[in-house]
C-alpha positions in Angstrom: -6.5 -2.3 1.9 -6.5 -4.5 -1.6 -9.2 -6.7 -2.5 -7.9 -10.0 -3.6 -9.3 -10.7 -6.5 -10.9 -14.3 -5.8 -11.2 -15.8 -9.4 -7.6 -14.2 -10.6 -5.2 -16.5 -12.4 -3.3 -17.9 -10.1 0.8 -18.4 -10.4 2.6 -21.2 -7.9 5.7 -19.8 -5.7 8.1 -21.4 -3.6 8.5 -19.2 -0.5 10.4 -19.3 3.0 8.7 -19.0 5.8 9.4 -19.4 9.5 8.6 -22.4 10.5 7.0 -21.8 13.9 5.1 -19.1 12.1 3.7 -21.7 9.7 2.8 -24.1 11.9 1.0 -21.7 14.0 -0.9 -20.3 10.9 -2.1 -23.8 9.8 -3.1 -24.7 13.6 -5.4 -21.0 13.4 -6.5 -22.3 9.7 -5.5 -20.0 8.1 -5.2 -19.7 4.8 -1.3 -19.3 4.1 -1.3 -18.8 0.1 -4.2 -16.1 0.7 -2.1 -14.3 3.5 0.8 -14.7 1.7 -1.0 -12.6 -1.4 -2.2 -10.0 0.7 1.2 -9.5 3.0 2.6 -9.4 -1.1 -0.3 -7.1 -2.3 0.2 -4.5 0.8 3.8 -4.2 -0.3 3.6 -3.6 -3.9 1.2 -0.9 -2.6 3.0 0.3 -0.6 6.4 0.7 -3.0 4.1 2.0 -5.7 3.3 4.9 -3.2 6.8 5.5 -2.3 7.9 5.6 -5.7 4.9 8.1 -6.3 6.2 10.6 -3.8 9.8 10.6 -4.9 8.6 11.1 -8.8 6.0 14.1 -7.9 8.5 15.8 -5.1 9.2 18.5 -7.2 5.7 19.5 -7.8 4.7 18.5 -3.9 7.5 21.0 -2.8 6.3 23.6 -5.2 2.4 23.2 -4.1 3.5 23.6 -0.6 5.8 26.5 -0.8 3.1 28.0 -2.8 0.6 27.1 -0.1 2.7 28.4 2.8 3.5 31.8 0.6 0.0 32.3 -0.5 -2.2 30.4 1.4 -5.1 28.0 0.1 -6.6 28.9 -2.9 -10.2 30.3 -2.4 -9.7 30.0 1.1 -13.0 32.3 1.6 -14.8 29.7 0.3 -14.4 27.1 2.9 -17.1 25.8 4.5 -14.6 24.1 7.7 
């Protein structure tokens, strides 16, 4: 997981949010704007990754057909 960075310049948002949900999350204290970042963070992560696979498929395919034809290079070598 992310580390929020705690001094980083901050931008205001308006956001929806359920309102049970929100009035839950201020009864546990927690805070909203901070969850909010991480729930944000975790999902730019988490596109960045999937865009990552679908650029490098190709050469993912390749490695693994290579792998499976081949085996793992200096396989002898292995210590597990």
């Amino acid at each position: 997981m992310r580390k929020i960075a705690v001094n980083a310049v901050r931008q205001p948002a308006n956001l929806s949010i359920d309102s049970k949900l929100m009035k839950e999350a201020k009864g546990l204290d927690v805070n909203v704007s901070r969850a909010a970042e991480a729930g944000i963070a975790e999902a730019v992560a988490a596109e960045k990754t999937r865009l990552w696979k679908l650029e490098n498929r190709a050469t993912i395919d390749a490695w693994n057909e290579y792998i499976e034809k081949h085996g793992i290079p200096l396989a002898e070598h292995r210590q597990f």
